[in-house]
C-alpha positions in Angstrom: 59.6 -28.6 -25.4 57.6 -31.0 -23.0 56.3 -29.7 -19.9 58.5 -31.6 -17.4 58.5 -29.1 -14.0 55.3 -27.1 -13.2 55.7 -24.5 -10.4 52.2 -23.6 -8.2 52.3 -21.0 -5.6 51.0 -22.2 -2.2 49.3 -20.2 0.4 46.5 -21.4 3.6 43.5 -21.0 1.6 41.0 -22.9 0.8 41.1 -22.1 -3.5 44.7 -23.4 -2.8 43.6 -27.0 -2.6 41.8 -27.2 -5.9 44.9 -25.0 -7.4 46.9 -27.8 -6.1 44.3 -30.3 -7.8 44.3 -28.5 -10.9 48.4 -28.7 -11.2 48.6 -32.8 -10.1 46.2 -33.2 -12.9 48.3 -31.7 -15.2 51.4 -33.3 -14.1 49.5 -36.8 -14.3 48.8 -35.4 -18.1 52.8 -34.5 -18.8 54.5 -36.9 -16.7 55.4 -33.9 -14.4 57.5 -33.2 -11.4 55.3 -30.4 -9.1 57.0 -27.7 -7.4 55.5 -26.0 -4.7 56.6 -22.6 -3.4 55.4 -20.9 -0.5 56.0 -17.3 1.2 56.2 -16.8 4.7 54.0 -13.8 5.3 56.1 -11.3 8.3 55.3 -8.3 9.8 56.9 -5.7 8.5 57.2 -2.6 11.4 58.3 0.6 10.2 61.4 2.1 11.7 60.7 5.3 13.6 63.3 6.9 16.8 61.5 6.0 19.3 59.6 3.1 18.5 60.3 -0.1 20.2 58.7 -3.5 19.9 59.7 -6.2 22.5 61.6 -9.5 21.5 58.1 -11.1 22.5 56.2 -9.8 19.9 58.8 -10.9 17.5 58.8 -14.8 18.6 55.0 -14.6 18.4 54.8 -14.0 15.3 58.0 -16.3 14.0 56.0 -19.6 16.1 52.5 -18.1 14.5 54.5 -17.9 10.5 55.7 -21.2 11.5 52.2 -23.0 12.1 51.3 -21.6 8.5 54.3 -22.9 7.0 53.7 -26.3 8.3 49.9 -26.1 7.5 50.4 -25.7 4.2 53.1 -28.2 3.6 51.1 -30.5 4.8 48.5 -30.0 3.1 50.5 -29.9 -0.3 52.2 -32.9 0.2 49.1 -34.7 1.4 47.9 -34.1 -1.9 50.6 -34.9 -4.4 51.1 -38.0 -2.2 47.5 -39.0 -2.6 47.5 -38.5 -6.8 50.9 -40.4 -6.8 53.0 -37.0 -7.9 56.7 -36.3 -7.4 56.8 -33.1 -5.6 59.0 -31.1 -3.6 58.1 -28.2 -1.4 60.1 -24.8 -0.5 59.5 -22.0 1.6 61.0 -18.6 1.6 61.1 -15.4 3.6 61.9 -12.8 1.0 60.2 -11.1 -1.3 57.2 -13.6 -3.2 57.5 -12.3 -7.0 61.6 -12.8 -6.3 61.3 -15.8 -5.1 59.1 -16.6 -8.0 61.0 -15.4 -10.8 63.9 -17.7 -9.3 62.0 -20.9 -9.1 61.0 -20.3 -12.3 64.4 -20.4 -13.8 64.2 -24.3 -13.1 60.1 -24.4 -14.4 58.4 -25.3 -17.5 54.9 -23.5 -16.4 54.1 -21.3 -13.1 50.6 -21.9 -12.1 49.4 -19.0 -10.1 45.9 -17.5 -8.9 44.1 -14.3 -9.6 44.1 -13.0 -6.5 44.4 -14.2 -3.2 41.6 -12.9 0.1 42.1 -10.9 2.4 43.5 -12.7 4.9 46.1 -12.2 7.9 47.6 -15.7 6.8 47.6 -15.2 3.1 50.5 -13.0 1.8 49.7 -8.8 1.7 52.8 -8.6 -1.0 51.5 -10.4 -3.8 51.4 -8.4 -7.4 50.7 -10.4 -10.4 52.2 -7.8 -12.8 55.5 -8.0 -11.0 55.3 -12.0 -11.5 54.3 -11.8 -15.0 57.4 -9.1 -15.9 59.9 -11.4 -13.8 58.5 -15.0 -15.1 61.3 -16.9 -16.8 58.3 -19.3 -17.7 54.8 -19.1 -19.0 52.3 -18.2 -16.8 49.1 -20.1 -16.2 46.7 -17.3 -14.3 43.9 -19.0 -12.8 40.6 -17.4 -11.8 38.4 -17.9 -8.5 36.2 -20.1 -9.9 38.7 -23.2 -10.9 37.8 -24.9 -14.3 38.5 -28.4 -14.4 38.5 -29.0 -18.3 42.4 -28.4 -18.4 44.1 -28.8 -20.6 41.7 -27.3 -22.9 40.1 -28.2 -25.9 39.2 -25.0 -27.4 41.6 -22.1 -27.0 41.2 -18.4 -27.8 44.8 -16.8 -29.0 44.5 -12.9 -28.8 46.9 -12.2 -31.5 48.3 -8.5 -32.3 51.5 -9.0 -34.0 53.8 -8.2 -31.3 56.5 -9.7 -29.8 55.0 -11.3 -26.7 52.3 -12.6 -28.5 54.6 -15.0 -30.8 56.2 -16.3 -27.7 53.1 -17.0 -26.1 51.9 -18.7 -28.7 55.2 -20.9 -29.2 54.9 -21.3 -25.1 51.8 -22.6 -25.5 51.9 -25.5 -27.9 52.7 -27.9 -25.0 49.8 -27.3 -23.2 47.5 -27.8 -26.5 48.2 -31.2 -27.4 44.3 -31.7 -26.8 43.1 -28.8 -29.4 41.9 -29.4 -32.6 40.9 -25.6 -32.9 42.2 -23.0 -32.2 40.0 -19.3 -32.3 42.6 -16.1 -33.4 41.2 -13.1 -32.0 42.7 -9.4 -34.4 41.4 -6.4 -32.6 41.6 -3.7 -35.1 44.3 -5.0 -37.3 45.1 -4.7 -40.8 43.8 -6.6 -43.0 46.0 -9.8 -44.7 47.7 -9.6 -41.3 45.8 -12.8 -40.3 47.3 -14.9 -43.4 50.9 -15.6 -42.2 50.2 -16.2 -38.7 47.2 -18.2 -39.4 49.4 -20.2 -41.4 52.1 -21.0 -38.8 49.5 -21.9 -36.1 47.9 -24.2 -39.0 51.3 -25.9 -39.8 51.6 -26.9 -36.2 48.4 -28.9 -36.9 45.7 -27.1 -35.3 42.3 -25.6 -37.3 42.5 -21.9 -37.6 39.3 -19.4 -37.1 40.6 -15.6 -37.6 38.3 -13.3 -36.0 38.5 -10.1 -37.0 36.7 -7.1 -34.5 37.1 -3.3 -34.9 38.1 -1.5 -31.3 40.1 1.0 -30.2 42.8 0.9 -27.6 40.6 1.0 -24.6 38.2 -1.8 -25.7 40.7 -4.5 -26.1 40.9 -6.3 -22.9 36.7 -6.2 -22.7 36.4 -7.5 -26.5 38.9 -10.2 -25.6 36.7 -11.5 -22.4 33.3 -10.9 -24.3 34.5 -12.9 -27.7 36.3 -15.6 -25.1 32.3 -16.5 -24.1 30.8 -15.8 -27.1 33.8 -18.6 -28.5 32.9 -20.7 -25.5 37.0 -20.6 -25.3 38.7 -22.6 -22.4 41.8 -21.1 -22.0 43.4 -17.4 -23.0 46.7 -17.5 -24.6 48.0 -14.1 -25.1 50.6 -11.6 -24.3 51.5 -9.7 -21.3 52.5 -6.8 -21.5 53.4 -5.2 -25.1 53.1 -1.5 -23.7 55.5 -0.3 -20.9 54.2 -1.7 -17.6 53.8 2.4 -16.7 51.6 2.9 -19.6 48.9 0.5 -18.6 49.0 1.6 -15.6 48.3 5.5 -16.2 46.4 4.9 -19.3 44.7 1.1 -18.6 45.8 -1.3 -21.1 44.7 -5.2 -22.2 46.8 -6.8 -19.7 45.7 -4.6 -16.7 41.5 -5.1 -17.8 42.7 -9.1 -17.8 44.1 -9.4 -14.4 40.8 -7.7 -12.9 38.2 -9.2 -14.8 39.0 -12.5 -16.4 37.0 -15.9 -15.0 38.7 -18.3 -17.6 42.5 -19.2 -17.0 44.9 -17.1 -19.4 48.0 -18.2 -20.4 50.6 -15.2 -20.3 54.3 -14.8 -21.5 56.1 -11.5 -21.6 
């Protein structure tokens, strides 16, 4: 399926702009319509007896959410209107990985970022894992230092056999019309494993490498980065995931060691 409506999340810093760059260039690539989505950030004031805040403090903040919102429409339109891209802009109140996993219902890829400063305009309620679980699209996670060589031309596919990993993969193949090569990463798999898959990726024209490293369960997310350099891979494409969310969490898993420490873009599907 062609990549027809890519979805970036919009926010008052300055990593938003080449975020913003990074997703016009693609949409110039695909023949794209660009969807921006911002979050108004609001203070949230616990309810206590007792506790009053005056109507004053409330209108601040409103006309001071406002500015932001107009800011940053401004500065994403400025841009899609200076690379010649058909946009549209929204904003939204509620909750950001809600509002999210609605938009993208209507999207063909969600652009998002790493992880966003600590800053009193930029949004305090981000969590990628909740936007990766609730995604109804692929996810394009971008690090702090923007690449510019996307779409790649050499991808790394961390492949274990699991479910999320097949439909990563399939998500992927509109985004790798430029690769020639692709590099399949099996951390401690069995053996023969690699022949099936490797075929199906070959079928869909691409050059196969299977790598094949031994590692236990705690290794995989630092064997992934270390082989993605040692590949001099562009892009991630992998999972998100395959272990209960609750798992990771108490136990560390690939997905969590990803989020934290990847500075190539990774490419997730759950």
């Amino acid at each position: 399926m062609p990549i027809k409506d890519i979805l970036v999340y919009i926010d008052n810093d300055e990593i938003c702009d080449k975020r913003v760059a990074l997703a016009t260039g693609l949409c110039d690539v695909y023949g794209a319509h660009l969807i921006g989505v911002y979050v108004r950030q609001r203070i949230n004031i616990p309810a206590h007896e007792g506790v009053y805040m005056p109507a004053e403090f409330y209108e601040t903040n409103y006309k001071e959410t406002a500015k932001l919102l107009d800011k940053a429409k401004t500065r994403f339109l400025a841009r899609t209107h200076a690379a010649n891209i058909n946009s549209e802009f929204h904003d939204y109140d509620s909750d950001i990985s809600y509002q999210l996993s609605l938009a993208s219902r209507l999207s063909d890829l969600m652009i998002v970022p790493q992880r966003l400063p600590d800053k009193i305009d930029i949004n305090p309620y981000y969590q990628l894992p909740d936007i990766l679980l609730s995604a109804s699209c692929p996810v394009l996670l971008l690090p702090e230092a923007i690449p510019e060589n996307l779409p790649p031309h050499r991808v790394m596919l961390a492949w274990d056999g699991g479910r999320e990993a097949a439909r990563t993969f399939k998500a992927a193949l509109p985004l790798l019309n430029n690769v020639k090569k692709i590099d399949m990463l099996m951390v401690a798999a069995a053996k023969g494993a690699e022949i099936a898959i490797a075929q199906h990726i070959n079928r869909h024209g691409f050059e196969v490498d299977v790598h094949q490293i031994d590692g236990g369960h705690f290794d995989v997310g630092n064997i992934l980065l270390e082989q993605a350099k040692t590949l001099d891979s562009q892009m991630i494409v992998m999972g998100a995931y395959g272990h209960s969310r609750i798992r990771e969490l108490i136990l560390g898993g690939t997905t969590q060691h990803i989020l934290k420490h990847t500075n190539l873009p990774v490419l997730f599907s759950h």
